[in-house]
N, C-alpha and C positions, 0 to 999 in steps of 0.2 A: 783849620787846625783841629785835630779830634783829640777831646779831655777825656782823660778816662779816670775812672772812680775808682778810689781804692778805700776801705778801710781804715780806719784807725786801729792799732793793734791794742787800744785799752777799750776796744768797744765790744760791747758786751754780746751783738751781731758777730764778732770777726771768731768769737771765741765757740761761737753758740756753730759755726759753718764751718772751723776746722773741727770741732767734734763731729759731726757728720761724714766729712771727708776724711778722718781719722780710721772713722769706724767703718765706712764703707770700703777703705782699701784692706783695714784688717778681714772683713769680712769675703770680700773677693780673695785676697790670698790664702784665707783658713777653705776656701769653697776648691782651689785649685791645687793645694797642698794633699785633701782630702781624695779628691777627685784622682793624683799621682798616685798617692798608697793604695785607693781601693781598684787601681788599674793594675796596679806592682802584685795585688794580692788577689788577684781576682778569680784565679784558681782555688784558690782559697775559700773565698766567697762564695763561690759557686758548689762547693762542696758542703758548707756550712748552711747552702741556700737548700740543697738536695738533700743532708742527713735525716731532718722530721718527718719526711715525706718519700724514705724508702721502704715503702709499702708500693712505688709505681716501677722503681727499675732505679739501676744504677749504671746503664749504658745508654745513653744518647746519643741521635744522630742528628747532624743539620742536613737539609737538601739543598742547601746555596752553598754556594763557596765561600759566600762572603757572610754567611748569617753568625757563623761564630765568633767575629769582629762586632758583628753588631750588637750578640748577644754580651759581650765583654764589654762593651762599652756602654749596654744597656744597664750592667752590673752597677760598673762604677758609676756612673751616671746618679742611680737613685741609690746606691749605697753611700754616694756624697750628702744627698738631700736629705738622707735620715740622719746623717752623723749630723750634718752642718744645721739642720733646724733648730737644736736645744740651742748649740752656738749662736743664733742668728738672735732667737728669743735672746738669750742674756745680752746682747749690745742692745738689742731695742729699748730691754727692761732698765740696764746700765743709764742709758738718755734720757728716758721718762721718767726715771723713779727721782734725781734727787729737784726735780722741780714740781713734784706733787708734795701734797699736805701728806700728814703724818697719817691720818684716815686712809687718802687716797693711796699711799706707798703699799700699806697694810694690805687694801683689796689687790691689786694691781699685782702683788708679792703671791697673795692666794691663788689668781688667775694665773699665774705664773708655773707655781708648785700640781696645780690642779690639772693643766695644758700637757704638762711635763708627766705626772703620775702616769694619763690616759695614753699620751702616745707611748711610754714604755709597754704599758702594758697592750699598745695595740700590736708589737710587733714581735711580743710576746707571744699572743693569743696566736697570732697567723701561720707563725713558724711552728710551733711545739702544739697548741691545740685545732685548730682551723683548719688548716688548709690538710694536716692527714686524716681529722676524721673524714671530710669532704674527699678525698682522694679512694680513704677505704670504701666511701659508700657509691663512688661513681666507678668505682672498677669492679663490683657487683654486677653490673650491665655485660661483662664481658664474655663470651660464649665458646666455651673447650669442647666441642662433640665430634665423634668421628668426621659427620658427613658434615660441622660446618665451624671453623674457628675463626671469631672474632675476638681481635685483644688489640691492647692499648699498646702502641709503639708509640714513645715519646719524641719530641722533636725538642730538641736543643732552645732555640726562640719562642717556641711556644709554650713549655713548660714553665719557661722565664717568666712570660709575659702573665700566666694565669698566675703565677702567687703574686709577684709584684700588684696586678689587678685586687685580687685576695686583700692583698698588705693595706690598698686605697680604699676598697670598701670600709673595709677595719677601723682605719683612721677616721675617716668620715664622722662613725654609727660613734667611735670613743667618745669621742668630741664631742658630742651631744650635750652631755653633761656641764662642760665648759661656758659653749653656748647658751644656757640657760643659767647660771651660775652667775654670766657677764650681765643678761637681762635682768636678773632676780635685785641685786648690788648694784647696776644702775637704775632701779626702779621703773623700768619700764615693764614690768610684768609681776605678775605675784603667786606664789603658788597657789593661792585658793584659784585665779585665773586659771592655771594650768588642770587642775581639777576639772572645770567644767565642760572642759574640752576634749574629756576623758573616750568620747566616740569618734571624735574625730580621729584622736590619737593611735585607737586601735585599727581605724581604717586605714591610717596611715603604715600602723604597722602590718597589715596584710600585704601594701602595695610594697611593701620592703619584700617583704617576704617571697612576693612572687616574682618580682624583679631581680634577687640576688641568689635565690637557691633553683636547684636545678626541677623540673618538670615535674615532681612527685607531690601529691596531697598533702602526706604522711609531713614528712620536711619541712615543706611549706608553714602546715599549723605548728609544729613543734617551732620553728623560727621567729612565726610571729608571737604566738604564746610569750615563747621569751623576751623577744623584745617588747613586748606590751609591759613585763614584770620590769624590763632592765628600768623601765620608762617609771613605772610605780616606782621603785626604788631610789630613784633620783628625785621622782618630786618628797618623798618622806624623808631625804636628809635634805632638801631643800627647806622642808617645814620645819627641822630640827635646828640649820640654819640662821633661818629668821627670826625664831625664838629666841634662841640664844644670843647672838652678836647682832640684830638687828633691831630688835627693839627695847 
């Protein structure tokens, strides 16, 4: 004869595992509700994905038959994952926050607020600053002469796939700040730490630099330059930070 275990309905387990299976089905139907509109609208989308960045053309073509399904569903796909992340954060934060201390809500609340600022602002940057000047300056390459024309004819899937790519560096480099924020507040690091690692940091910022921007010197150091600064920047409100609410 096989027993099977069930809960008590006043046990504080039974309460603690329909919260989770509460918020996971909310979270799967906000992911598939999102996922219908940004299909329903993805003409839309696509035009809103193309406006910042008509400096390259406004007629597209695919070479597959099937790449404009894929390209639509690549839409939806990651225009779901951008709506639904702030989403996905608040039921996480919802779960953890009221079993932490009043300290711990605090921080947890700021990593929250601070997650949220950088990804707005990361798909900010990509769409409106990013991805056209990077457009303007890679269609400078392009060659109009009697005896030889080369130009950019864009392809429906690939135009896609380079800003969404654009969008994921973006988030990444935001996030930065986050990351170091989560270390600073759990004490595993400190900003004078971060300081002394000030060469490494720029080394690191080169290897960004060569990795994410296209072929040219010029680019290149102006890239890393800036990230070196974004990087200064962050650890001096980090030391403004510690000062303030940490000690």
């Amino acid at each position: 004869m096989i027993h099977t275990f069930t809960l008590p309905h006043t046990s504080p387990l039974y309460f603690f595992l329909k919260e989770i299976k509460l918020r996971a089905v909310y979270s799967v139907l906000g992911g598939i509700f999102a996922f219908c509109m940004s299909y329903a609208y993805s003409e839309d989308l696509l035009y809103w994905i193309i406006q910042p960045n008509n400096v390259i053309q406004s007629h597209f073509v695919f070479l597959n038959i099937s790449e404009a399904l894929y390209t639509t569903l690549k839409i939806a796909g990651l225009t779901t994952l951008c709506t639904c992340i702030p989403f996905w954060w608040y039921h996480i934060w919802s779960f953890l926050v009221p079993s932490c201390t009043c300290s711990e809500r605090k921080k947890f609340t700021q990593v929250t607020v601070l997650f949220l600022i950088f990804f707005g602002l990361s798909i900010w940057w990509t769409f409106y600053v990013g991805t056209p000047l990077l457009a303007k300056f890679l269609l400078q390459f392009q060659i109009q002469k009697s005896s030889l024309v080369v130009e950019y004819q864009a392809t429906l899937y690939s135009y896609v796939s380079w800003v969404w790519s654009c969008l994921l560096i973006t988030f990444i480099v935001s996030q930065f700040p986050t990351v170091l924020f989560i270390a600073v507040i759990g004490k595993k690091i400190t900003p004078e730490t971060i300081v002394r690692y000030r060469k490494g940091i720029f080394i690191v910022s080169v290897l960004i630099a060569a990795i994410v921007s296209p072929p040219d010197i010029i680019i290149q150091c102006i890239l890393a330059l800036s990230f070196y600064i974004y990087i200064e920047f962050i650890i001096w409100c980090l030391f403004i930070y510690t000062r303030v609410y940490l000690n």
